[in-house]
PyMOL CGO cylinders between C-alpha atoms (Angstrom):
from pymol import cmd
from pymol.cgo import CYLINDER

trace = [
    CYLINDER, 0.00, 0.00, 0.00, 1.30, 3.62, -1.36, 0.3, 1, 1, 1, 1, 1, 1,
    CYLINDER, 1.30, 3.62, -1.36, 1.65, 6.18, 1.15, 0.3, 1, 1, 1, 1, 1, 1,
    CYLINDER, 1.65, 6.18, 1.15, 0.21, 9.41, -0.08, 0.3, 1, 1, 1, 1, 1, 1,
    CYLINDER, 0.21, 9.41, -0.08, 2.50, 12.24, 0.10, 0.3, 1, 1, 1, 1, 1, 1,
    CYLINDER, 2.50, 12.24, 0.10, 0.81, 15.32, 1.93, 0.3, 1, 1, 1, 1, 1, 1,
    CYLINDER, 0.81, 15.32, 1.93, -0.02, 18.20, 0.27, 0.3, 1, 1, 1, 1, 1, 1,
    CYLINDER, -0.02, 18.20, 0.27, 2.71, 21.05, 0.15, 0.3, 1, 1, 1, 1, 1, 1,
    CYLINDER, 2.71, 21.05, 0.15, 0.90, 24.57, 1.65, 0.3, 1, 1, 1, 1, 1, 1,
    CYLINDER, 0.90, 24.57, 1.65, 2.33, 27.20, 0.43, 0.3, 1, 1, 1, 1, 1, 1,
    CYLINDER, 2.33, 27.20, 0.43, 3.68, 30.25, 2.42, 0.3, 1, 1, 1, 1, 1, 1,
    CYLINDER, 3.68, 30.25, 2.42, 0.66, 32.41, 0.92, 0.3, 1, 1, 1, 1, 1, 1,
    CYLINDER, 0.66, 32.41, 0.92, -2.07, 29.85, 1.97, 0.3, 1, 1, 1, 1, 1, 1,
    CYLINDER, -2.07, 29.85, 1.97, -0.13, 29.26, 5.64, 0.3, 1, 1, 1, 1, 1, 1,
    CYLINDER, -0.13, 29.26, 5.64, 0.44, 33.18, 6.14, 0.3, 1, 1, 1, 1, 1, 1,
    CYLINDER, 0.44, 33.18, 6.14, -3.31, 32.88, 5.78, 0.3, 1, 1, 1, 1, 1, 1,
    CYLINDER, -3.31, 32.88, 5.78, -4.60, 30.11, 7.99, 0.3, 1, 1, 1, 1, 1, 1,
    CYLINDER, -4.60, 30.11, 7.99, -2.74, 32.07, 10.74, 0.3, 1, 1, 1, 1, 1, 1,
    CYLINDER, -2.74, 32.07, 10.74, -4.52, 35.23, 10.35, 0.3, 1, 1, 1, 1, 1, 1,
    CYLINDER, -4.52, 35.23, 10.35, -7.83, 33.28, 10.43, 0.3, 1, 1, 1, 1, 1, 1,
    CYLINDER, -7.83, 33.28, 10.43, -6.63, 31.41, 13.47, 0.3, 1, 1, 1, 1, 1, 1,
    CYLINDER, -6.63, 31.41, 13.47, -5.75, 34.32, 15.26, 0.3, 1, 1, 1, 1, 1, 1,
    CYLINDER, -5.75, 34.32, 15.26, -9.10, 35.78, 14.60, 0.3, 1, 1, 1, 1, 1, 1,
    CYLINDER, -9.10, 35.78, 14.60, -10.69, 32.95, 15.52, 0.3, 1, 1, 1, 1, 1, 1,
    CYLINDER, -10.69, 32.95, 15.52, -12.44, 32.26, 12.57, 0.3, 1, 1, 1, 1, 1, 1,
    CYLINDER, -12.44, 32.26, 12.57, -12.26, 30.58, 9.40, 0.3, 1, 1, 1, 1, 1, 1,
    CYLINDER, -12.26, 30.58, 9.40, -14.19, 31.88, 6.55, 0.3, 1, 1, 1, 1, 1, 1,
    CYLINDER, -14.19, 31.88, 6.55, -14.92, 29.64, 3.48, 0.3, 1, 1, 1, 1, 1, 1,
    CYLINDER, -14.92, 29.64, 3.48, -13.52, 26.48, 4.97, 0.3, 1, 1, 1, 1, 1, 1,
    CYLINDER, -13.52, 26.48, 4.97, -17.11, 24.67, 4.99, 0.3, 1, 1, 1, 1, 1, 1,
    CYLINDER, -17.11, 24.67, 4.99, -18.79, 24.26, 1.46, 0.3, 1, 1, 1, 1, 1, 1,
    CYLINDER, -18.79, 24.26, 1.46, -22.52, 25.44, 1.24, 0.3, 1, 1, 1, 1, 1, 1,
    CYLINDER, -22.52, 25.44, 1.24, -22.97, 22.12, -0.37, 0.3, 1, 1, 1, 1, 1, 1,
    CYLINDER, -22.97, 22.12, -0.37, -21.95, 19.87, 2.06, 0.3, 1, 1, 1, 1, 1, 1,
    CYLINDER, -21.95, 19.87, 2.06, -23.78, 21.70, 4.91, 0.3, 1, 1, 1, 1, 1, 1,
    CYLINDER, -23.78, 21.70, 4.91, -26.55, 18.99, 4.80, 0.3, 1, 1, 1, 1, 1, 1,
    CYLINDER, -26.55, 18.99, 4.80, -24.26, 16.12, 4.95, 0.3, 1, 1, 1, 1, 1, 1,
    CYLINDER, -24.26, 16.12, 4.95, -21.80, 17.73, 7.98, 0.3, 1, 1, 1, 1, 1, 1,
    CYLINDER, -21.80, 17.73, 7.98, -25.43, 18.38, 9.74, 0.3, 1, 1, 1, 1, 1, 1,
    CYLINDER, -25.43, 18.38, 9.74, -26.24, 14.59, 9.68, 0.3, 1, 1, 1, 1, 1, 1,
    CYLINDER, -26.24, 14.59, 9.68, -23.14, 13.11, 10.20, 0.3, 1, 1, 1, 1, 1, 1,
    CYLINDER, -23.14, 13.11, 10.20, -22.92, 15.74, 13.54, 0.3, 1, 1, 1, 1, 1, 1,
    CYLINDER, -22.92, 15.74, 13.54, -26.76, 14.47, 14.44, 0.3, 1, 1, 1, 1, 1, 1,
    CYLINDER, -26.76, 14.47, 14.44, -26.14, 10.77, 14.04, 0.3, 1, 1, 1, 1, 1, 1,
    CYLINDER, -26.14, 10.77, 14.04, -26.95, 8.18, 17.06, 0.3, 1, 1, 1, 1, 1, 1,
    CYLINDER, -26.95, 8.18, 17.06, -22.91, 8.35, 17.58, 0.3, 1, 1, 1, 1, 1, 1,
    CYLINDER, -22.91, 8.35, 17.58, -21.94, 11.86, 17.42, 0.3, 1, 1, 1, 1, 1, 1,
    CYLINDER, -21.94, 11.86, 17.42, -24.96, 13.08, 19.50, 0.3, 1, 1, 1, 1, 1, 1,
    CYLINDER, -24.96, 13.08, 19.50, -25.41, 16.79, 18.74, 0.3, 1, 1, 1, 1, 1, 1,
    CYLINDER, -25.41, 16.79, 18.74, -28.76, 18.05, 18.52, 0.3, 1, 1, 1, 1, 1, 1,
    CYLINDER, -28.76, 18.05, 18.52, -29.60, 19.90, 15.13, 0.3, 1, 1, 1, 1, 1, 1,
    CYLINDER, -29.60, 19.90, 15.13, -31.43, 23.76, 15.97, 0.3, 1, 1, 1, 1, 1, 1,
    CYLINDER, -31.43, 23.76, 15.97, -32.95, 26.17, 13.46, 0.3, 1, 1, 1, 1, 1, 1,
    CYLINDER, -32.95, 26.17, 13.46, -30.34, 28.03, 12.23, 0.3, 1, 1, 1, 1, 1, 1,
    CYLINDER, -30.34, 28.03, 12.23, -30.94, 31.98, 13.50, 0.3, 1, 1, 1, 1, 1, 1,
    CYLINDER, -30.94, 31.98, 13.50, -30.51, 34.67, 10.53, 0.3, 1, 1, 1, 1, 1, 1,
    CYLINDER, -30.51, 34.67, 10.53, -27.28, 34.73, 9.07, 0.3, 1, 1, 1, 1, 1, 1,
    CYLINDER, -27.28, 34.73, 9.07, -26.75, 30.96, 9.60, 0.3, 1, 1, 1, 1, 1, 1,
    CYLINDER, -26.75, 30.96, 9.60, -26.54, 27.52, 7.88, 0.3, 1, 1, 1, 1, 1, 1,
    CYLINDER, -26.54, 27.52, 7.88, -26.48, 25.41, 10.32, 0.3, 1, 1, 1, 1, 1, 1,
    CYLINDER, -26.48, 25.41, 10.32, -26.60, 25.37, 14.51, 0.3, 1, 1, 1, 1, 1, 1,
    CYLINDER, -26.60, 25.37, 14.51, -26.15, 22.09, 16.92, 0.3, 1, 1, 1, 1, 1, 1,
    CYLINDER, -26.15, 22.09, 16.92, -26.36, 21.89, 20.40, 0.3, 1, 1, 1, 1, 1, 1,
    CYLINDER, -26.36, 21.89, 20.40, -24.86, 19.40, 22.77, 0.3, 1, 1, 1, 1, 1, 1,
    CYLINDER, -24.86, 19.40, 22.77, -24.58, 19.44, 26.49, 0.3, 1, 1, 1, 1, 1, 1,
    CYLINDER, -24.58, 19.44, 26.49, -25.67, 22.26, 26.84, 0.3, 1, 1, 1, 1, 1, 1,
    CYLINDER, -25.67, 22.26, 26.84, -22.98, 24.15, 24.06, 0.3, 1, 1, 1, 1, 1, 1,
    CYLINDER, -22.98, 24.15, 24.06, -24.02, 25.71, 20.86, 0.3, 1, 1, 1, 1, 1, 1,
    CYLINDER, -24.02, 25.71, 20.86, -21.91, 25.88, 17.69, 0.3, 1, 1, 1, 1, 1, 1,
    CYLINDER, -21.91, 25.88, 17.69, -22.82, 27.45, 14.46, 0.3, 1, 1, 1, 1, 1, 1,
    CYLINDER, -22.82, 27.45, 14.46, -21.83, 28.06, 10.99, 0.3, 1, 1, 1, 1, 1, 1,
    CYLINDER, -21.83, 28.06, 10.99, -22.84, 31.60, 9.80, 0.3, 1, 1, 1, 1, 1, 1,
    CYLINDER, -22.84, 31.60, 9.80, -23.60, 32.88, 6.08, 0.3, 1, 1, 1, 1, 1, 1,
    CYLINDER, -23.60, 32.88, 6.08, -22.67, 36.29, 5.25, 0.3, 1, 1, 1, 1, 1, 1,
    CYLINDER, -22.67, 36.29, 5.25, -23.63, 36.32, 1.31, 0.3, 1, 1, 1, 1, 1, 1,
    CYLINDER, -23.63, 36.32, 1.31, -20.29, 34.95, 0.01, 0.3, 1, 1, 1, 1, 1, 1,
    CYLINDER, -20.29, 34.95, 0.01, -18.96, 31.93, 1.89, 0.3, 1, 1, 1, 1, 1, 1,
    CYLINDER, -18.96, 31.93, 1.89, -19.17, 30.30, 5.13, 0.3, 1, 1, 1, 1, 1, 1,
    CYLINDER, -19.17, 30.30, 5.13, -17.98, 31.46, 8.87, 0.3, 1, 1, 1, 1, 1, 1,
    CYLINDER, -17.98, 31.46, 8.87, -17.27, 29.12, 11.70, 0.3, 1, 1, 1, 1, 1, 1,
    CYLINDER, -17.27, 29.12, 11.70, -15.07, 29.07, 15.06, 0.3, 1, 1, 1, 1, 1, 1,
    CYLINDER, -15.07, 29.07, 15.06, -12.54, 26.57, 15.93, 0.3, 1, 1, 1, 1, 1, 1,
    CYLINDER, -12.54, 26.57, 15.93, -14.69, 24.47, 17.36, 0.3, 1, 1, 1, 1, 1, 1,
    CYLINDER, -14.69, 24.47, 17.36, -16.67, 24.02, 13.96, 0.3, 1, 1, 1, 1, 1, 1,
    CYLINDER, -16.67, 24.02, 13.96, -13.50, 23.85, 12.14, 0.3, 1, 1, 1, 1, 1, 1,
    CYLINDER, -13.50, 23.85, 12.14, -12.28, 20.92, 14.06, 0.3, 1, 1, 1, 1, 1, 1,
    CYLINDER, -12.28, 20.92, 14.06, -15.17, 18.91, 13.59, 0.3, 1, 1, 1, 1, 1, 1,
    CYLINDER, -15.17, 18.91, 13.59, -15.71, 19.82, 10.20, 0.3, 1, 1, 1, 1, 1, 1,
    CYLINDER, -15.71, 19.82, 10.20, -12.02, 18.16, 9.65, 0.3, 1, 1, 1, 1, 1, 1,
    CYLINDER, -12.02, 18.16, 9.65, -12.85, 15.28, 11.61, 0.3, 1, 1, 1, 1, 1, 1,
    CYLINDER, -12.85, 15.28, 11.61, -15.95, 14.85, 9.26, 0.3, 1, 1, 1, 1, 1, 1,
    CYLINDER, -15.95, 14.85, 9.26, -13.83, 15.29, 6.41, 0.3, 1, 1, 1, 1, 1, 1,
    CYLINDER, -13.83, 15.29, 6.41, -11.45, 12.51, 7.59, 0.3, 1, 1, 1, 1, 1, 1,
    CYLINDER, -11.45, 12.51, 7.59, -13.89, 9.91, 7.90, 0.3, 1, 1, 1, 1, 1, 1,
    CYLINDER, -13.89, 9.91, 7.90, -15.95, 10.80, 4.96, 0.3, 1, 1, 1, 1, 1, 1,
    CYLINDER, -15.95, 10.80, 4.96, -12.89, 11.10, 2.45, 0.3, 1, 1, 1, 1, 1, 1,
    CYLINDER, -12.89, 11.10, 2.45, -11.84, 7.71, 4.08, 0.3, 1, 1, 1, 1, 1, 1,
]
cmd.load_cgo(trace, "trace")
């Protein structure tokens, strides 16, 4: 079995992810698309999170013991915290395989 080699980042894309990460946000990570599919996978019998209607300005909201995380919408792309962001990556990981 081939080891895939990782993807090189380059200095523009990494000067980048560190100015979102120091804001605290990420904008655009999260695909409009694939909003439906991140909110089951989150609200499966395993995961646990409790799907919300989403306030104004947002795609998608879950709650789950007692926290609530959110992906906003302003008009262009997507807005999450870290929070989001990690388990958007985590749903990434197990959908790409």
């Amino acid at each position: 079995m081939r080891m895939k080699r990782a993807k090189k980042i380059s200095r523009k894309e990494r000067e980048k992810m560190e100015r979102m990460a120091m804001r605290g946000e990420w904008r655009g990570l999260i695909r409009l698309e694939d909003v439906p599919a991140f909110a089951r996978w989150l609200t499966d019998d395993w995961h646990e999170w409790m799907g919300q209607s989403p306030d104004e300005g947002e795609v998608l909201r879950v709650h789950k013991h007692g926290i609530t995380r959110t992906v906003r919408w302003d008009g262009r792309r997507t807005i999450c915290g870290r929070h989001m962001m990690l388990l958007w990556y985590t749903f990434c990981c197990f959908r790409d395989g």
